[in-house]
N, C-alpha and C positions, 0 to 999 in steps of 0.2 A: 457467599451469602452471609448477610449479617446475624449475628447472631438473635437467635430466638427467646425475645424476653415476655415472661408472661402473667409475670405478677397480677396486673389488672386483669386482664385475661379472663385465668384462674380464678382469680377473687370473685369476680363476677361470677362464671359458671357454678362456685358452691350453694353461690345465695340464688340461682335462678330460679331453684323449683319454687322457692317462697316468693316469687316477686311476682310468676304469671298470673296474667289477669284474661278471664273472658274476653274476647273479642266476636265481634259479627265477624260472619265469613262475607267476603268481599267475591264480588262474580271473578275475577280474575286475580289471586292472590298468588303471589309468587311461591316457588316449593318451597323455601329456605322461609316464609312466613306461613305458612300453614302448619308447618313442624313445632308442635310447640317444646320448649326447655322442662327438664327433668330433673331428678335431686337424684344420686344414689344412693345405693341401699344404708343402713344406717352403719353397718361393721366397717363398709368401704369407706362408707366416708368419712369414717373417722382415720382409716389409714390416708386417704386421699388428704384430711387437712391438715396431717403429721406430718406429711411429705413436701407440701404447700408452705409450712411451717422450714421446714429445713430449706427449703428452695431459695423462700424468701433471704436467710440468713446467709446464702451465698453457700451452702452443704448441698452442691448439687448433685455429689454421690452416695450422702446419705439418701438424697430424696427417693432417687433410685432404690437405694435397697428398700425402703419400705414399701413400696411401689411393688417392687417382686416379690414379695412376702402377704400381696393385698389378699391374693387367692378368691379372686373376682368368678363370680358364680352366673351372672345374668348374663345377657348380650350386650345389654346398654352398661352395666358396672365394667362388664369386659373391654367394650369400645373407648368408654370414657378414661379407664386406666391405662387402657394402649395408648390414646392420644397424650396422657402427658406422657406418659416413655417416650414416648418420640420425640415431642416437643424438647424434651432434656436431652436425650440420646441427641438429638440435634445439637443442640449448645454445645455439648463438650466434643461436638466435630466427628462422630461415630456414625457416621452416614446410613451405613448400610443397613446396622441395629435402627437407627429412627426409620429409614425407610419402611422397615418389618413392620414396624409398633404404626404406624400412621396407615400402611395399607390395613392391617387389621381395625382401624377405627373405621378409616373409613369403607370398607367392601361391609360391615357390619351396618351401615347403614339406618341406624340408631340413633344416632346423637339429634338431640336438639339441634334448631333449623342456623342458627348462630355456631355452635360447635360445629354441625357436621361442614358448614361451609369453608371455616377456619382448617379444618382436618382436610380436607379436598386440597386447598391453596398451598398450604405447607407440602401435602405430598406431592402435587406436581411439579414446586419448587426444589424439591430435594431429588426426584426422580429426574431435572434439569440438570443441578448438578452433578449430578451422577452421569451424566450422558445418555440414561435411557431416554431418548428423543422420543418413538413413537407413543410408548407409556405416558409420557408428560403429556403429549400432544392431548390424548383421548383424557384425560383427567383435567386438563384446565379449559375443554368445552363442557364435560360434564358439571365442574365448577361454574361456567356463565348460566348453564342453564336452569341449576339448584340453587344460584346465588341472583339472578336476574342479573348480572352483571356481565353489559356488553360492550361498556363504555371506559373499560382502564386500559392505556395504551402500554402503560408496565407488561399486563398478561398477553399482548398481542403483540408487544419484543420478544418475549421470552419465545413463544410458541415459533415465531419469523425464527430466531435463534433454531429451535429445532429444525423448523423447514430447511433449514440450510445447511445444517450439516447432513442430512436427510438428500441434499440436492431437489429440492423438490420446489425448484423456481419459482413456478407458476403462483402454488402456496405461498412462496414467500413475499410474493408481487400484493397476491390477494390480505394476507394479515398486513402487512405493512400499511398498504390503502385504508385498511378497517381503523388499525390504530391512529393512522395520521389524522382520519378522520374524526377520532374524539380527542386529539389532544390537544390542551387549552395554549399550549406553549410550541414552537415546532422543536421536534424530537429529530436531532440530531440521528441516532442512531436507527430509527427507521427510515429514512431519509436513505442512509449508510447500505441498508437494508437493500432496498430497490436499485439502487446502483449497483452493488454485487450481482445482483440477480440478474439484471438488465447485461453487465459485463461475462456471465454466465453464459445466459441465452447468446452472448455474441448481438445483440440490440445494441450498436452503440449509440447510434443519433437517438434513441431512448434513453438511453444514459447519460447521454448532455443533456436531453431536457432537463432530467432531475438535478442533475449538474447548476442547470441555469437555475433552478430554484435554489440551490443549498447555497450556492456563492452570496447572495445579497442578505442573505438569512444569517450566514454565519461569516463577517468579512474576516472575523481574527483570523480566521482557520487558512491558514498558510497553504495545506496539503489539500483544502479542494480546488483553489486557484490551480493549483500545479496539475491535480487529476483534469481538471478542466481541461486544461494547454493540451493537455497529453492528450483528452479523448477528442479533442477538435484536431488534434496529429491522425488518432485512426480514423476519422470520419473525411478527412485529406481536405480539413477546412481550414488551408493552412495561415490564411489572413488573421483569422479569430485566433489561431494557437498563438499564431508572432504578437496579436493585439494582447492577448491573458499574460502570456510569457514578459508580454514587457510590464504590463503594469504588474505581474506579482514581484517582477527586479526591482521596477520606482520604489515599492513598498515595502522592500528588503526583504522579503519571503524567499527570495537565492542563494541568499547570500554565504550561505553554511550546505546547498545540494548543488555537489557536484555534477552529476546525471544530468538535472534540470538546467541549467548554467553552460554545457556541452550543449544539449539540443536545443540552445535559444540560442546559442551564438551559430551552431548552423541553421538555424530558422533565418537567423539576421541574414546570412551570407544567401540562402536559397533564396529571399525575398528581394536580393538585393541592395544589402547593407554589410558587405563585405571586412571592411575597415573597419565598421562597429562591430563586427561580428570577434574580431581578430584582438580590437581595445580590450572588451571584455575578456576572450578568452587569456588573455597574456596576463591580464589583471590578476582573474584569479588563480595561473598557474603561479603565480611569482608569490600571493599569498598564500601555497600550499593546500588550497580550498580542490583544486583541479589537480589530478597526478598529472608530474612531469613526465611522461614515458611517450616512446617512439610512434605512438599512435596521437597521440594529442599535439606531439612537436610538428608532424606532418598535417593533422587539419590545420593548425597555426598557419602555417606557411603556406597553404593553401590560400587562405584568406585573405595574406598578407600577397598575394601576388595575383588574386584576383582585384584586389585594391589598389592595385600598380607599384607597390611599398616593395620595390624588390628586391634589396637591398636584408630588411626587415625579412623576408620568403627567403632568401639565401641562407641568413643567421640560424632557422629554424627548422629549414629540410638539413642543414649540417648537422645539427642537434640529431634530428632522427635521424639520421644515416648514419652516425658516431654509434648512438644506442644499439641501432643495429645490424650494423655492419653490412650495410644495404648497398648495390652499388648503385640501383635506379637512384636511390634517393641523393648518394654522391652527385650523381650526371645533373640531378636536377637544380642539384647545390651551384655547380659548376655553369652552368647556365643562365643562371639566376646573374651570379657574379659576374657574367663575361655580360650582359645584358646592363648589369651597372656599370660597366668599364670597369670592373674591378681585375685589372687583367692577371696580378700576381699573385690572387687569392684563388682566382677560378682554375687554376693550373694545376695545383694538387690536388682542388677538388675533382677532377675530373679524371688524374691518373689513378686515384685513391675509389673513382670506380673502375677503372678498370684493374684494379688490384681487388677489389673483393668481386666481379664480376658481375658483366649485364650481358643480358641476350644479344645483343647487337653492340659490340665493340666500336664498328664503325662509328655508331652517333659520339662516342666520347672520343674519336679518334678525329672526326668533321670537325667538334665543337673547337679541339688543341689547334688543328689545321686554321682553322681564322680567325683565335688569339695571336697565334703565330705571323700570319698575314697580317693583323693588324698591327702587329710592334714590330713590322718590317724584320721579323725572325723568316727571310725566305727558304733556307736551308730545312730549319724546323719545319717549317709550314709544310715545305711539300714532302718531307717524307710523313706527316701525320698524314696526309691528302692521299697519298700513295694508299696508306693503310686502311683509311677508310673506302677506297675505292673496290679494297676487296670483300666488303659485306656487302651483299645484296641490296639492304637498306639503302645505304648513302652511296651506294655503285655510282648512280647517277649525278648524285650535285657532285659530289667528291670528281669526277672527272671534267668536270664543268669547270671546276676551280683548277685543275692541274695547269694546264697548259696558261690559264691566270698567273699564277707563280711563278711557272718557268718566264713568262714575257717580262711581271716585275722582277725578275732576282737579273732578266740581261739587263733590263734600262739601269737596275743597279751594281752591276758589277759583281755580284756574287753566283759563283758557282755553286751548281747542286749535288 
C-alpha cells in the first residue's frame, strides 16, 4: 500500500472547526454530510500542531512522541489523536500499531463527517493488508454507506480481493459486476476477478465468455489469448482453441511458452495438421524453447510419421528410445527405417529392442525376418521367421512366411 501522506489532509482538519458554516438540512443528506467538523480541545491542539509541525519536516518519530505525550481527555480529542497515530504508524510500515490507533478512531465514532470517512478507508485498507478479510469486508461497506460512496471500483477490487481469499465466489461474482459496473475505464483486474471465480465454481463456458470480453479489451495481454486457447481445450471447443492458439503464434505470444507451443502443436496434429504440428514442434526443440527429453522426441515422431515424414519419425523415436532405454520405442525406430528402405539402419535398431526388451519379441524378430527376405539374406530370414513363429503375436504371419523362404532360398541355391 502506498504510503500515507497527509500534509493537506491535516492542514485542513486543524483549520476545520473555523471554516464551518450553517447549512439547510437537505431531506436526504448523506451521513458523512450531516456530521459536521470540530477543532480540538485547545491543550491538544497545540500538541496536535507540534506534531503536524514535525511531520511536515519529514520527523516522523518525533511526531509520534508528542502525539503520546498528547494525554487526550474527550472522545473526539482521543479519536482525532488516534487517527493521526495511525495514519503515521502507517507510514513507517508498523501495521499492526496503525491498525490499533484507526480502529480506535474510528469504533469512537466522533470525528467529523470528512475525518471519520477517511479513518473508515484507511482502516479497511490496512486491515486488507493485514489479511484480516472478513474485518475489511464489514468496514468498507460501512465506509459506502457513511461516505455515500458506491461508485469507486478501487473499494470493490479490494473487497473481490477479500471474497476470494475468503472463497466465497458467488461474492466475488457479485462485487466484480458492481465495480465493472462503475468503472470509467475496463478494469483489468476485476475482469481477472470473475474468471477465477467462474474457474473456481468449475463454470467454464462462463469463463470464456468473460474470456471473450477481456481478449478485444486487452489484445497486448499475451496470457489471456493463451487462457482463452486453454479454456476452449476444457469446454472441448477444440476448433476455437486451434483458431486462439494460432493466431496468439502469428502474434508471437509462444514464442518464449513451452506448455503452450506443446499443446498447439498437438491441437495442429489432432485437427489434422500433422506436419505443421511436427515444423513447429522441432522448431522450438532445436531453439531450446521446448525440453529435448524422451517424451517430446516421441510426440515428434509421432507427427512426423503421421505426416508420412518417415524417415524424419525414425530419427526422433531413436532419440527417445536412446534417452530411454525403451525397447517399444527401438521396434518403432526399426520399423520406421525398414518402411524407408533404410534396410542397414533398421537392423540394429530392431536388435537394440530386443536387447533392452519388449513384450512381444516376435514383432522385432517378423520385422528382421523381412529385412532379411528382402536383401535376399534367406538363411537370416528364416531363422528370424522361425523365432518369431514362437510368440503368440506373430505365430501366424511368421509361419505364413516360413515355408515363403524355404521355396525362395531352393529357387536360390541356398541352404537353411
Amino acid at each position: 500500500m502506498r504510503q500515507v501522506k497527509l500534509a493537506s489532509a491535516l492542514l485542513l482538519s486543524l483549520t476545520a472547526g473555523a471554516l464551518v458554516m450553517p447549512v439547510a438540512q437537505a431531506a436526504e443528506k448523506c451521513p458523512m454530510e450531516k456530521r459536521q467538523s470540530r477543532a480540538v480541545g485547545e491543550t491538544v491542539g497545540k500538541k496536535v500542531q507540534k506534531s503536524f509541525e514535525a511531520y511536515t519536516n519529514g520527523q516522523v518519530d518525533e511526531a509520534i512522541a508528542i502525539l503520546l505525550e498528547a494525554n487526550a481527555k474527550g472522545d473526539f480529542d482521543k479519536a482525532y489523536v488516534a487517527r493521526m497515530l495511525g495514519n503515521f504508524y502507517a507510514e513507517k510500515g508498523k501495521m499492526d500499531t496503525a491498525i490499533k490507533y484507526m480502529k480506535q478512531a474510528v469504533e469512537a465514532d466522533v470525528l467529523g463527517g470528512t475525518d471519520h470517512a477517511a479513518s473508515m478507508k484507511l482502516y479497511a485498507d490496512l486491515l486488507i493488508q493485514e489479511k484480516k478479510w472478513k474485518e475489511a469486508i464489514a468496514v468498507y461497506y460501512k465506509w459506502m454507506d457513511f461516505a455515500c460512496k458506491t461508485d469507486d471500483p478501487v473499494v470493490y477490487r479490494r473487497i473481490g480481493i477479500a471474497y476470494s481469499e475468503l472463497k466465497q465466489w458467488d461474492k466475488v461474482l457479485e462485487v466484480a459486476d458492481q465495480g465493472l459496473s462503475h468503472a470509467k475505464e475496463p478494469d483489468k483486474n476485476l475482469y481477472q476477478m470473475k474468471l477465477t471465480a467462474y474457474f473456481e465454481k468449475k463454470q467454464y463456458k462462463n469463463a470464456v465468455k468473460v474470456l471473450e470480453t477481456m481478449v478485444p479489451l486487452f489484445q497486448d495481454d499475451k496470457r489471456l489469448w493463451i487462457q482463452l486457447a486453454q479454456f476452449y481445450l476444457l469446454t472441448e471447443d477444440f476448433p476455437r482453441s486451434l483458431q486462439t492458439y494460432d493466431l496468439s503464434y502469428r502474434n508471437g505470444f509462444l514464442k518464449e511458452d513451452a506448455g503452450s507451443l506443446v499443446r498447439y502443436s498437438q491441437l495442429l496434429a489432432s485437427q489434422g495438421s500433422p506436419y505443421r504440428a511436427a515444423t513447429i514442434m522441432e522448431k522450438f526443440m532445436k531453439a531450446g524453447v521446448i525440453e529435448s527429453n524422451a517424451k517430446h522426441y516421441e510426440q515428434l515422431a509421432g507427427f512426423f510419421q503421421n505426416s508420412k515424414e518417415i524417415e524424419k519419425a525414425a530419427e526422433y523415436y531413436g532419440k527417445a528410445a536412446e534417452e530411454k532405454k525403451d525397447g517399444k520405442l527401438f521396434l518403432k525406430q526399426g520399423r520406421m527405417l525398414a518402411l524407408a528402405e533404410k534396410y542397414s539402419a533398421a537392423v540394429p535398431a530392431l536388435e537394440k529392442s530386443l536387447d533392452a526388451g519388449i513384450p512381444n519379441p516376435g514383432e522385432a524378430h517378423f520385422e528382421l525376418a523381412l529385412i532379411h527376405l528382402q536383401l535376399k539374406q534367406y538363411k537370416s530370414a528364416y531363422s528370424r521367421a522361425k523365432l518369431a513363429a514362437q510368440d503368440k503375436k506373430t505365430e501366424r504371419s511368421a509361419k505364413s512366411y516360413i515355408s515363403y523362404i524355404q521355396e525362395k532360398a531352393r529357387i536360390n541355391n541356398v541352404t537353411l
